[in-house]
Structure formats: C-alpha cells, structure tokens
C-alpha positions as CSV (number, residue, x, y, z in Angstrom):
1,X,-45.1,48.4,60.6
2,X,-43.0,48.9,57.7
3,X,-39.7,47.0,57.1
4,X,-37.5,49.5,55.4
5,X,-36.3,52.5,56.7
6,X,-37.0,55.7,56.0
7,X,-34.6,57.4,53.9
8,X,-33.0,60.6,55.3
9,X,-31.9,64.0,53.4
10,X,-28.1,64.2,53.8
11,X,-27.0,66.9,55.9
12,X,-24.7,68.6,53.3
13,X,-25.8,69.0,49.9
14,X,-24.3,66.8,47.6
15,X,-22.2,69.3,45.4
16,X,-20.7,70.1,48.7
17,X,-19.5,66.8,49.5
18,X,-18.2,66.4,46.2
19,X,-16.3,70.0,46.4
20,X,-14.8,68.9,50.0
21,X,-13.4,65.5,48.7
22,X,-12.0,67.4,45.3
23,X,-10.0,70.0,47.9
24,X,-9.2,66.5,49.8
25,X,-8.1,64.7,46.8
26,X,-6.1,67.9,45.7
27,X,-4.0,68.1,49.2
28,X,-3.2,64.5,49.3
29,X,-1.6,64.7,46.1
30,X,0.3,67.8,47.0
31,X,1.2,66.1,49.9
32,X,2.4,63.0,47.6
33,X,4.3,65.3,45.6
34,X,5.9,66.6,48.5
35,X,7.2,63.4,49.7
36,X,8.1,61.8,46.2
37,X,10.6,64.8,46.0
38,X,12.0,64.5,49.7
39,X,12.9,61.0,48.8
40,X,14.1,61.8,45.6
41,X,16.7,63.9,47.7
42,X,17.1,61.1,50.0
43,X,18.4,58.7,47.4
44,X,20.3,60.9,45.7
45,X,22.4,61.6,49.0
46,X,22.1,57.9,49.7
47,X,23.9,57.5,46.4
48,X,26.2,60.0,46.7
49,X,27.6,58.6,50.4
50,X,27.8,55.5,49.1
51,X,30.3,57.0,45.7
52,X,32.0,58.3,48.1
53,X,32.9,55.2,50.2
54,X,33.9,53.5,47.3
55,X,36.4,56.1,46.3
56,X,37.8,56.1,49.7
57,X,37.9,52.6,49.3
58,X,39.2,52.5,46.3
59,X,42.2,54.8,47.9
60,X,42.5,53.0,51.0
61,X,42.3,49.2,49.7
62,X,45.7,49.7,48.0
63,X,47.3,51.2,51.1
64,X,46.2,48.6,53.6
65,X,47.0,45.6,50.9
66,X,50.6,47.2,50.9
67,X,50.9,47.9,54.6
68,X,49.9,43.7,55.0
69,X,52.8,42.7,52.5
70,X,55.3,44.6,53.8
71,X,54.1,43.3,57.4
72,X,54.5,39.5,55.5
73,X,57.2,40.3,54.0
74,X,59.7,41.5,57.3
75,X,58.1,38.9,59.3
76,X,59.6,36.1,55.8
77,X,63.4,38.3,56.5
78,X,62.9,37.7,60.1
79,X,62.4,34.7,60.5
80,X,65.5,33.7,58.1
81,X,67.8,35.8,60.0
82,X,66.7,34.1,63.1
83,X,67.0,30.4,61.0
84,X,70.7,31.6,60.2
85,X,71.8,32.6,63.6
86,X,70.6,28.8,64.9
C-alpha cells in the first residue's frame, strides 16, 4: 500500500479558474467603489446637518441667553419692589 495519495486532475482547467476569480476580483472592486462613494455622500450630509446645527445654534444661543437675563433681571426688580413695600 502506498502512503500518498493519488493526485487528481482538477475539474476546471486552470485558465478557467484563474478567469473566474479575475471576473470575481473585478466585481468586488466595483462593489467597493460603489460603497466608498455611498459613504462619501453619507459624510458629506453628515457634515452638512451638523453646519447646520451650529448655525441654528449660533442664532438660537443668543436668543435664549437673552430671554434668561431678562428672566434674572425682572425676578432682581421684583424682588426690590416687594423689599420696599415691607
């Protein structure tokens, strides 16, 4: 009895197998291409969602700072007129 094994011919010819995995190799990168750009588009609307919550920030901020002092500052007048009337 012989230890190795016998060697078998490949079903498919080897320039096949080669030509399959080429056409393999060529859709996966299309397929890579595919998604680099559909993130690409995702970050660039992240980005853009994101300027634009700053600039409504940036608009807001100012108007809620002011809404707080004028809240501080009626509650100060109150309370003095209050003190006076003691």
């Amino acid at each position: 009895m012989s230890e190795t094994p016998d060697a078998k011919a490949p079903a498919r010819p080897a320039a096949e197998i080669i030509a399959e995995i080429e056409t393999e190799r060529a859709g996966l990168d299309d397929a890579l291409t595919a998604l680099r750009g559909s993130l690409d588009e995702t970050l660039d609307a992240g980005v853009q969602r994101v300027k634009s919550a700053g600039a409504k920030a940036r608009v807001v901020g100012p108007v809620v700072a002011g809404v707080v002092v004028s809240l501080f500052a009626g509650r100060a007048i109150l309370r003095r007129r209050a003190a006076r009337k003691k």
